[in-house]
HTML snippet that shows the backbone in 3Dmol.js (N, CA, C, O; Angstrom):
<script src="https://3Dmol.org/build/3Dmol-min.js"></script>
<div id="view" style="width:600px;height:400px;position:relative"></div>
<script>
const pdb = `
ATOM      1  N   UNK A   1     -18.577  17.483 -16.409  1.00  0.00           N
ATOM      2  CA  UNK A   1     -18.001  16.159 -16.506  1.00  0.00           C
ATOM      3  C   UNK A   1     -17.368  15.988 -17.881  1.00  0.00           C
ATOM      4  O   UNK A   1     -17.911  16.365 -18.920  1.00  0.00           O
ATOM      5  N   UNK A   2     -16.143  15.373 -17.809  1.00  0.00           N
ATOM      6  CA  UNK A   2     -15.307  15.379 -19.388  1.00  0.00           C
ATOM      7  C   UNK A   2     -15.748  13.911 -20.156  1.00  0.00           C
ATOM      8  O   UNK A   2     -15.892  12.827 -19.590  1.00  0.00           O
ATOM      9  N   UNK A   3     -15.932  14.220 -21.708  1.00  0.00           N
ATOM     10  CA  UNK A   3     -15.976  13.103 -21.744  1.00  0.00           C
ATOM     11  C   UNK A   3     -15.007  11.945 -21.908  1.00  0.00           C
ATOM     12  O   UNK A   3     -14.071  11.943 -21.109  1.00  0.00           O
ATOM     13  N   UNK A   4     -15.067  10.756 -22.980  1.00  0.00           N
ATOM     14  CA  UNK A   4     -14.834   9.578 -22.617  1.00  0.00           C
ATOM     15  C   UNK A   4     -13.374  10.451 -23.441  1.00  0.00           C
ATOM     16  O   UNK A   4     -12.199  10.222 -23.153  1.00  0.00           O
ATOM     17  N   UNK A   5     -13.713  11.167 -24.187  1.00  0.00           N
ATOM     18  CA  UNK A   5     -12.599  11.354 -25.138  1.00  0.00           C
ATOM     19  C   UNK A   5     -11.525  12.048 -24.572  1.00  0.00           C
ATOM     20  O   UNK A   5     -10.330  11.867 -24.807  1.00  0.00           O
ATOM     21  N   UNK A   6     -12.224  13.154 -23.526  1.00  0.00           N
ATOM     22  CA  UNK A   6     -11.277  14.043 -23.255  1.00  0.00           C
ATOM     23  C   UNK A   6     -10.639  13.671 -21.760  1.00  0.00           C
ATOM     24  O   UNK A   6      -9.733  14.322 -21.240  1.00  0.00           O
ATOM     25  N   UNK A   7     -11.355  12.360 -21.094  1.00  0.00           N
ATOM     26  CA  UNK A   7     -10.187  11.898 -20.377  1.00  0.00           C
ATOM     27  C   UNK A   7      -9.303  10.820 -21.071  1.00  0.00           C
ATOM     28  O   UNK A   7      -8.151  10.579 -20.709  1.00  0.00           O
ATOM     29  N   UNK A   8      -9.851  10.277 -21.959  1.00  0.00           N
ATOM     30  CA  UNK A   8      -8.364   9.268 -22.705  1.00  0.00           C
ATOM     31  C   UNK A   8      -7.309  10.269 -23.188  1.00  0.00           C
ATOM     32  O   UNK A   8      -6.266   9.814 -23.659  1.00  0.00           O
ATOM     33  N   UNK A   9      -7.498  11.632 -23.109  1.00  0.00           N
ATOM     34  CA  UNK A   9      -6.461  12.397 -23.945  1.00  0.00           C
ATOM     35  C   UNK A   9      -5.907  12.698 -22.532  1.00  0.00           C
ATOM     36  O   UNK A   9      -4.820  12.205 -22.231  1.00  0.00           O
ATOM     37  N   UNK A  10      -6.326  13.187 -21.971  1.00  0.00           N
ATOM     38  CA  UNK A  10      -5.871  13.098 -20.631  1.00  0.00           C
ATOM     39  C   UNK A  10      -4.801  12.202 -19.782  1.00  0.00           C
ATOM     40  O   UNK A  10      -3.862  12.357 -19.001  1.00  0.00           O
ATOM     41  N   UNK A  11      -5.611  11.063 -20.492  1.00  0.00           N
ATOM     42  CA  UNK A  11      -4.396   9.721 -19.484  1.00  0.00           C
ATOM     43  C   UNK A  11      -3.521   9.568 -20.811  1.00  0.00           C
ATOM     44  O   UNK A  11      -2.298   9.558 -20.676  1.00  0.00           O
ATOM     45  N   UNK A  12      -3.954   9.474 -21.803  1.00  0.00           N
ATOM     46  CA  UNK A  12      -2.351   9.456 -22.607  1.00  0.00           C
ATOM     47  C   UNK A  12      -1.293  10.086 -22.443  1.00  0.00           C
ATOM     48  O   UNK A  12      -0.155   9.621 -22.506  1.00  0.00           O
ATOM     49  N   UNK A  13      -1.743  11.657 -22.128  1.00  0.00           N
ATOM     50  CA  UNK A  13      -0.654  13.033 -21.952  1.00  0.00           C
ATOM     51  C   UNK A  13      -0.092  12.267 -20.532  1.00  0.00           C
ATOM     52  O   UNK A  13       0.919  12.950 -20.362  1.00  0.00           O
ATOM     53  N   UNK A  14      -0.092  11.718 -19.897  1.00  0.00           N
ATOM     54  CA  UNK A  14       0.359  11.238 -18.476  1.00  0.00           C
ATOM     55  C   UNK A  14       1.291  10.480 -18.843  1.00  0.00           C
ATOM     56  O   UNK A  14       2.259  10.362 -18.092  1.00  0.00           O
ATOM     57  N   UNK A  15       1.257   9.866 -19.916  1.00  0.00           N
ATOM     58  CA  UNK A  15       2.443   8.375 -20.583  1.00  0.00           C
ATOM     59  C   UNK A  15       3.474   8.808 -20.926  1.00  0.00           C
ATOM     60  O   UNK A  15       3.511   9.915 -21.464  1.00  0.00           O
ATOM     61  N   UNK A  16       4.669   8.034 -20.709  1.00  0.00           N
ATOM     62  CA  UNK A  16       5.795   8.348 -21.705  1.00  0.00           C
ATOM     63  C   UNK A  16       5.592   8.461 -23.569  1.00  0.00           C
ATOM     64  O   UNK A  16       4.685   7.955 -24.230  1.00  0.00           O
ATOM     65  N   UNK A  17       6.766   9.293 -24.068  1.00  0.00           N
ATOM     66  CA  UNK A  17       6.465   9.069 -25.013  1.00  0.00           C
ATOM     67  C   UNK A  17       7.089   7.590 -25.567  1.00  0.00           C
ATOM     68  O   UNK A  17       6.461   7.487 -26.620  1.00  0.00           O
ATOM     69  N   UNK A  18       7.586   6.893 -25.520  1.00  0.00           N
ATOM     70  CA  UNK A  18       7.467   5.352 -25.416  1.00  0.00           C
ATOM     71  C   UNK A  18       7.009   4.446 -24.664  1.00  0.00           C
ATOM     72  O   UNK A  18       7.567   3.498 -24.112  1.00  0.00           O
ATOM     73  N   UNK A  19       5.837   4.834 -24.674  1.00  0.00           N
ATOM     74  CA  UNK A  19       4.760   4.344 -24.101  1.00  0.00           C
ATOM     75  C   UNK A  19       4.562   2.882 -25.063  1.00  0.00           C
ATOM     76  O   UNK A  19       4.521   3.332 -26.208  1.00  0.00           O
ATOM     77  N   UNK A  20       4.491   2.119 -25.111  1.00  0.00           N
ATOM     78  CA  UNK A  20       3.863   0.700 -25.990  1.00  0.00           C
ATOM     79  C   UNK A  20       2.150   1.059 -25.959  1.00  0.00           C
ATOM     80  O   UNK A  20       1.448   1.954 -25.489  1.00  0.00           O
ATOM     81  N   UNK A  21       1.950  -0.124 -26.703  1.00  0.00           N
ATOM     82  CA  UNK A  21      -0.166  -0.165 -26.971  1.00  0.00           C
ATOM     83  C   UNK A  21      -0.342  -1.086 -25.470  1.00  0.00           C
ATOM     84  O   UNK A  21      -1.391  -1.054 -24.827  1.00  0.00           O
ATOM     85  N   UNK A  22       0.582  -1.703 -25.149  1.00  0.00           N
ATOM     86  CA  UNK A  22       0.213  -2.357 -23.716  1.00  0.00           C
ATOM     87  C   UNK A  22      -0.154  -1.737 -22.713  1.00  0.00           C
ATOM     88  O   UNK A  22      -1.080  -1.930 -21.925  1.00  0.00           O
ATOM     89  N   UNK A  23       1.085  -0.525 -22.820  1.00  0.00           N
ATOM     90  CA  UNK A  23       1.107   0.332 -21.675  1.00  0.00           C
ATOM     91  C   UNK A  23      -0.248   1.218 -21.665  1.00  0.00           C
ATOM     92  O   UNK A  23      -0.882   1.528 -20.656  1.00  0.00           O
ATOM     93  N   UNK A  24      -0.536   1.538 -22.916  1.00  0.00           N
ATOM     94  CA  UNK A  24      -1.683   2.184 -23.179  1.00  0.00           C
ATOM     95  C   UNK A  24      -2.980   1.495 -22.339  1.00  0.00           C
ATOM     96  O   UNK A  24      -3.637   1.940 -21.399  1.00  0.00           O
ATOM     97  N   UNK A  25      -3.076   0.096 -23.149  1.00  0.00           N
ATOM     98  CA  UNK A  25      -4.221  -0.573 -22.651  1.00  0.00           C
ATOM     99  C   UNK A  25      -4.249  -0.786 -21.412  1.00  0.00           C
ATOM    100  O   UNK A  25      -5.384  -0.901 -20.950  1.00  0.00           O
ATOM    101  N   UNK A  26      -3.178  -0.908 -20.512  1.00  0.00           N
ATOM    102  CA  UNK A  26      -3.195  -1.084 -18.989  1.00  0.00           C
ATOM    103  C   UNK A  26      -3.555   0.095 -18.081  1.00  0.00           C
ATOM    104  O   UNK A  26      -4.101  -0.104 -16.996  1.00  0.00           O
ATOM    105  N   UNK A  27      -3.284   1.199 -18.475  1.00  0.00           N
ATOM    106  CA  UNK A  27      -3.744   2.357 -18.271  1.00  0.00           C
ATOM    107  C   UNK A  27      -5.654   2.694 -18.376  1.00  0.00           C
ATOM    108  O   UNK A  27      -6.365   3.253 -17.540  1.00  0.00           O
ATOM    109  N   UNK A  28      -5.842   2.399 -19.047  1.00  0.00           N
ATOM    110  CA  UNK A  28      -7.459   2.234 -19.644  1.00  0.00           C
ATOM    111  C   UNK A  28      -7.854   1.195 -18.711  1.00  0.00           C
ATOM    112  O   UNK A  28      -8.816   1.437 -17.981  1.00  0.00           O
ATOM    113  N   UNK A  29      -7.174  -0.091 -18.605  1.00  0.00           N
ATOM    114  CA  UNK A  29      -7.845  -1.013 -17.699  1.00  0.00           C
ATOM    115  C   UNK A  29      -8.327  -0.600 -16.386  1.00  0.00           C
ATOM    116  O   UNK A  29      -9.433  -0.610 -15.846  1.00  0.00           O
ATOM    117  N   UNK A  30      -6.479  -0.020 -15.838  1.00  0.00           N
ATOM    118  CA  UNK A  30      -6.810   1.048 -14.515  1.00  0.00           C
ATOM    119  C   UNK A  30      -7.888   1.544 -14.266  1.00  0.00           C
ATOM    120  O   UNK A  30      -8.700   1.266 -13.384  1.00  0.00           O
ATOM    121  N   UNK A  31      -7.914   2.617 -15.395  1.00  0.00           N
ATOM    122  CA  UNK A  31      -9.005   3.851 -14.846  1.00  0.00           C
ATOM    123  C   UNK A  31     -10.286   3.245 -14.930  1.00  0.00           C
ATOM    124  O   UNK A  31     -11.233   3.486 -14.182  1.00  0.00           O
ATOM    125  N   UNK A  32     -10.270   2.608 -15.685  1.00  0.00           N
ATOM    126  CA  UNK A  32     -12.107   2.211 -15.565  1.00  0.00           C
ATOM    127  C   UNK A  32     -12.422   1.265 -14.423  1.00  0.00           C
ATOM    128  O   UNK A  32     -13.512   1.314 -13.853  1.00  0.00           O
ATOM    129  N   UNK A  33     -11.184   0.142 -13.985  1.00  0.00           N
ATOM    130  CA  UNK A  33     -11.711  -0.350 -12.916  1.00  0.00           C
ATOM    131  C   UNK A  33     -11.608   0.900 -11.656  1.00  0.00           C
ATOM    132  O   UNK A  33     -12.048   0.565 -10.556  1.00  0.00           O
ATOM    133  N   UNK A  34     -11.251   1.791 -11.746  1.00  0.00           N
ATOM    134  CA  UNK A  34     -11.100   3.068 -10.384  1.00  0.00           C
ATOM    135  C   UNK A  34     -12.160   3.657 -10.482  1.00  0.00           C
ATOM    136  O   UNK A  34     -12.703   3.898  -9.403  1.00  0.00           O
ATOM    137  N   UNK A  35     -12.832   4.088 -11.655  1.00  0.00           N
ATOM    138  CA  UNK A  35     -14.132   4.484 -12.158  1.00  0.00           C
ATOM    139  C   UNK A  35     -15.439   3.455 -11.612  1.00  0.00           C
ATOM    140  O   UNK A  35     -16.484   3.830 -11.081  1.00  0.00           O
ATOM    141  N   UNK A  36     -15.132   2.434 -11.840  1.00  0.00           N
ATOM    142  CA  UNK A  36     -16.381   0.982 -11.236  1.00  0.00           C
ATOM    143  C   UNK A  36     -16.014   1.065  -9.740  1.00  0.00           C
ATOM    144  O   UNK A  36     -16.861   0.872  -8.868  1.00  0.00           O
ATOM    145  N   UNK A  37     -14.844   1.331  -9.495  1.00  0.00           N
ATOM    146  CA  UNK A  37     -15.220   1.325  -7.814  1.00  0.00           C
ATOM    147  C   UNK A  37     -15.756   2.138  -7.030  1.00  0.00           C
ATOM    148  O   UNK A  37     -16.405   2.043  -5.988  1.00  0.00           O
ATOM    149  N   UNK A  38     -15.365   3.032  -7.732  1.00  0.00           N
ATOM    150  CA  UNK A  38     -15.658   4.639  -7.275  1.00  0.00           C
ATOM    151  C   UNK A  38     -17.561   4.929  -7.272  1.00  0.00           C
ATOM    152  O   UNK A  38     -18.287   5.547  -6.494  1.00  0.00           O
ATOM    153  N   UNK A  39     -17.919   3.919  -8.903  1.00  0.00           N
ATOM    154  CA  UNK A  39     -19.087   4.309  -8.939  1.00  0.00           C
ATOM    155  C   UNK A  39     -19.839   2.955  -8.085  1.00  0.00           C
ATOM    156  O   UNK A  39     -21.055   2.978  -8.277  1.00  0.00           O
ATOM    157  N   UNK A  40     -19.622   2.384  -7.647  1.00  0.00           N
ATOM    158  CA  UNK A  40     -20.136   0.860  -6.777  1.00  0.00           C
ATOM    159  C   UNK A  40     -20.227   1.223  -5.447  1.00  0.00           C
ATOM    160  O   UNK A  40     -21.148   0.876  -4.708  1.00  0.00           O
ATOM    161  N   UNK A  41     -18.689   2.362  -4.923  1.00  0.00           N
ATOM    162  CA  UNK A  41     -18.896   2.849  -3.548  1.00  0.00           C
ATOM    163  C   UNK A  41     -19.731   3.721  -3.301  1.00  0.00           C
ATOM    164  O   UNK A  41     -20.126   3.992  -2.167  1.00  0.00           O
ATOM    165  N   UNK A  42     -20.141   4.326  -4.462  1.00  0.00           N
ATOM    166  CA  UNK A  42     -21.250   5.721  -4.589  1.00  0.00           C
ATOM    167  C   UNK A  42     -22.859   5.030  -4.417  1.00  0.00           C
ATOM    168  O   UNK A  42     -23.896   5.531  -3.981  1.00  0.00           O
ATOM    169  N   UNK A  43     -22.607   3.887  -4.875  1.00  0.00           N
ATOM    170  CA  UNK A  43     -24.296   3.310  -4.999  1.00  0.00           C
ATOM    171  C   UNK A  43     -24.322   2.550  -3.517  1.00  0.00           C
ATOM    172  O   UNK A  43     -25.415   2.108  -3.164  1.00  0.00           O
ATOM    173  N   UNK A  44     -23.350   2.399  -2.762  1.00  0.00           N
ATOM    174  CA  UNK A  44     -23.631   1.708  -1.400  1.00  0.00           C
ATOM    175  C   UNK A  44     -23.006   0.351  -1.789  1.00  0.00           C
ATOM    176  O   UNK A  44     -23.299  -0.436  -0.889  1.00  0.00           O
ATOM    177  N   UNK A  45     -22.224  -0.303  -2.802  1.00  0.00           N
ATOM    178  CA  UNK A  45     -22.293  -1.526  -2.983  1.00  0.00           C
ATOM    179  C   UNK A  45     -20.713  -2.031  -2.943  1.00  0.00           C
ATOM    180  O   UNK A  45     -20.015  -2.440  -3.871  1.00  0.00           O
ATOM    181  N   UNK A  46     -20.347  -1.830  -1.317  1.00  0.00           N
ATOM    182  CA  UNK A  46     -18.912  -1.748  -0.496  1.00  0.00           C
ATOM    183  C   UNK A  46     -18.913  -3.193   0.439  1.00  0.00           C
ATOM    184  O   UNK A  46     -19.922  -3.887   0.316  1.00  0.00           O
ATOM    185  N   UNK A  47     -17.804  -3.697   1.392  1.00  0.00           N
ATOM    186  CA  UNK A  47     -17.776  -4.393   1.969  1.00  0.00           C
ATOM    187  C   UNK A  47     -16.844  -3.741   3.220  1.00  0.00           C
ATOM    188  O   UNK A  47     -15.785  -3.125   3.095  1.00  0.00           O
ATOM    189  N   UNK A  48     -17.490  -4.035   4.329  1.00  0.00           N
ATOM    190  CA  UNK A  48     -17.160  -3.581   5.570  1.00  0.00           C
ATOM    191  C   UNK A  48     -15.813  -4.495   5.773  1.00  0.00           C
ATOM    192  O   UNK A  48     -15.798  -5.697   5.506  1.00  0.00           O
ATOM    193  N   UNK A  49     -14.565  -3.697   6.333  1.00  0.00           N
ATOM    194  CA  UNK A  49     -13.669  -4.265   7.118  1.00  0.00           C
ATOM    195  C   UNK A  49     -13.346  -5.704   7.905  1.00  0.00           C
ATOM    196  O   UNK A  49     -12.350  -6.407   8.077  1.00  0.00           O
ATOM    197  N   UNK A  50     -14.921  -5.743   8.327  1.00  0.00           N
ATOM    198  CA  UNK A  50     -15.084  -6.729   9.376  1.00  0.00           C
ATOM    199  C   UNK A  50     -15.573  -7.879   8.478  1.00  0.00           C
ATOM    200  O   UNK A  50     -15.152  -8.994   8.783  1.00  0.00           O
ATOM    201  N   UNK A  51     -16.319  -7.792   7.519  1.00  0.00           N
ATOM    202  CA  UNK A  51     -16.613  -8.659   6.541  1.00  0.00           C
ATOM    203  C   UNK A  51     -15.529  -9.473   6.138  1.00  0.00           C
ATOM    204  O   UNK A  51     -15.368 -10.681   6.314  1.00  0.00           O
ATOM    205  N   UNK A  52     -14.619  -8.420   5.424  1.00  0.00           N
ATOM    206  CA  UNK A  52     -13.288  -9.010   4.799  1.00  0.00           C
ATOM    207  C   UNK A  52     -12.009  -9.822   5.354  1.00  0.00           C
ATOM    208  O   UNK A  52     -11.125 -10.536   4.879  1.00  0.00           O
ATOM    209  N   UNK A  53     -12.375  -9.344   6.565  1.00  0.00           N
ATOM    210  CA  UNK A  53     -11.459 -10.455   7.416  1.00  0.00           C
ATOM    211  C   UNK A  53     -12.366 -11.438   7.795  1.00  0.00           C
ATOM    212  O   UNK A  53     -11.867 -12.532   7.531  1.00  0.00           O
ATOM    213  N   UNK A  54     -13.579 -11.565   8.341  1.00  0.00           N
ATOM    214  CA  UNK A  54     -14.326 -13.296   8.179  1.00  0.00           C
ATOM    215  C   UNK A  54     -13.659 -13.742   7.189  1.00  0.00           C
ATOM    216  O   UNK A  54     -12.592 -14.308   7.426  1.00  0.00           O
ATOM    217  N   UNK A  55     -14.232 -13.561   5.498  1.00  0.00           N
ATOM    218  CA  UNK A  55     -13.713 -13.900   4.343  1.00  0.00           C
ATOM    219  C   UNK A  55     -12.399 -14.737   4.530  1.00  0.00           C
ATOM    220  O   UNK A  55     -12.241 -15.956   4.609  1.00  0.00           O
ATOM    221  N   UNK A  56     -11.251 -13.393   4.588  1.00  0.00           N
ATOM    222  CA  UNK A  56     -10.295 -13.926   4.649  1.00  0.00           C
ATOM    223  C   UNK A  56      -9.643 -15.209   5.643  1.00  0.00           C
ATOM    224  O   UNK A  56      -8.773 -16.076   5.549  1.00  0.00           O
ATOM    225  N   UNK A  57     -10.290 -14.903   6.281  1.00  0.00           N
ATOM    226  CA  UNK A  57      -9.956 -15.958   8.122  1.00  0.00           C
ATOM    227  C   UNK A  57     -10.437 -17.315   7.342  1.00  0.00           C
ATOM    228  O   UNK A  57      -9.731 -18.311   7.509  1.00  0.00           O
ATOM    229  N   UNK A  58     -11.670 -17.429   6.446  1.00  0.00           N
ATOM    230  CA  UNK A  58     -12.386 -18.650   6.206  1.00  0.00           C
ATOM    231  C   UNK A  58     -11.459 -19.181   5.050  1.00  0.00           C
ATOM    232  O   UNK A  58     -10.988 -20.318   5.043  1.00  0.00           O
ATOM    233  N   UNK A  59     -11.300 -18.460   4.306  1.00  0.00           N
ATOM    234  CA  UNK A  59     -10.136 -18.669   2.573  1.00  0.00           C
ATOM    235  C   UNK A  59      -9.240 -19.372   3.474  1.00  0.00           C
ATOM    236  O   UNK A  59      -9.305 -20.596   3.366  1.00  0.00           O
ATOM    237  N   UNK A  60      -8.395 -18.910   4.362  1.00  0.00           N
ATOM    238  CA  UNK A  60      -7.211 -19.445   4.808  1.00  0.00           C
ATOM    239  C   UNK A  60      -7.062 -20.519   6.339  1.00  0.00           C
ATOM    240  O   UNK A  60      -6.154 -20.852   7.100  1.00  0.00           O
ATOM    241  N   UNK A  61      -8.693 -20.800   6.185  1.00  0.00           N
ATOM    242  CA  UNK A  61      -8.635 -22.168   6.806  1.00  0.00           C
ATOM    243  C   UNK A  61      -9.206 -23.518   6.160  1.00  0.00           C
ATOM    244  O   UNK A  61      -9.425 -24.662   6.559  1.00  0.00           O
ATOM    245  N   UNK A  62      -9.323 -22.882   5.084  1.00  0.00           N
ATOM    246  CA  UNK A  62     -10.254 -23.686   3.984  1.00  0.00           C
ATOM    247  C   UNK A  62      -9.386 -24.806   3.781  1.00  0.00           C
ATOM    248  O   UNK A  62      -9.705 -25.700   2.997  1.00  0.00           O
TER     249      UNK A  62
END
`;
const viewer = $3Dmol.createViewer("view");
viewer.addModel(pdb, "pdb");
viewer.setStyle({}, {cartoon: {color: "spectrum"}});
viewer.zoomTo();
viewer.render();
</script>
C-alpha cells in the first residue's frame, strides 16, 4: 500500500503543468472522498437501490 505521500505525487504527476493550487486542492478533495466511499462500501455501510428511490420519491413529494 503507497503512502499518503507517494499517492499525492502520484495525483499531481496526473495535472497539467498549469495546474492552479485550486486545481490541486480539488483533486485531493476527489480522491479522498473516492477513498471514504470505497472504504464505507468495504465496511458494509452502502444504500440499496431500492432505498434511494423511496428517498428520492419522498424529497420530491415533499
Amino acid at each position: 500500500m503507497a503512502t499518503a505521500k507517494e499517492e499525492f505525487r502520484r495525483l499531481i504527476d496526473t495535472l497539467p503543468d498549469d495546474a492552479t493550487w485550486e486545481d490541486v486542492q480539488y483533486s485531493i478533495y476527489v480522491r479522498e472522498r473516492i477513498e471514504r466511499g470505497r472504504r464505507e462500501a468495504s465496511e458494509g455501510k452502502t444504500v440499496d437501490q431500492g432505498e434511494i428511490e423511496q428517498r428520492m420519491q419522498h424529497w420530491l413529494t415533499e
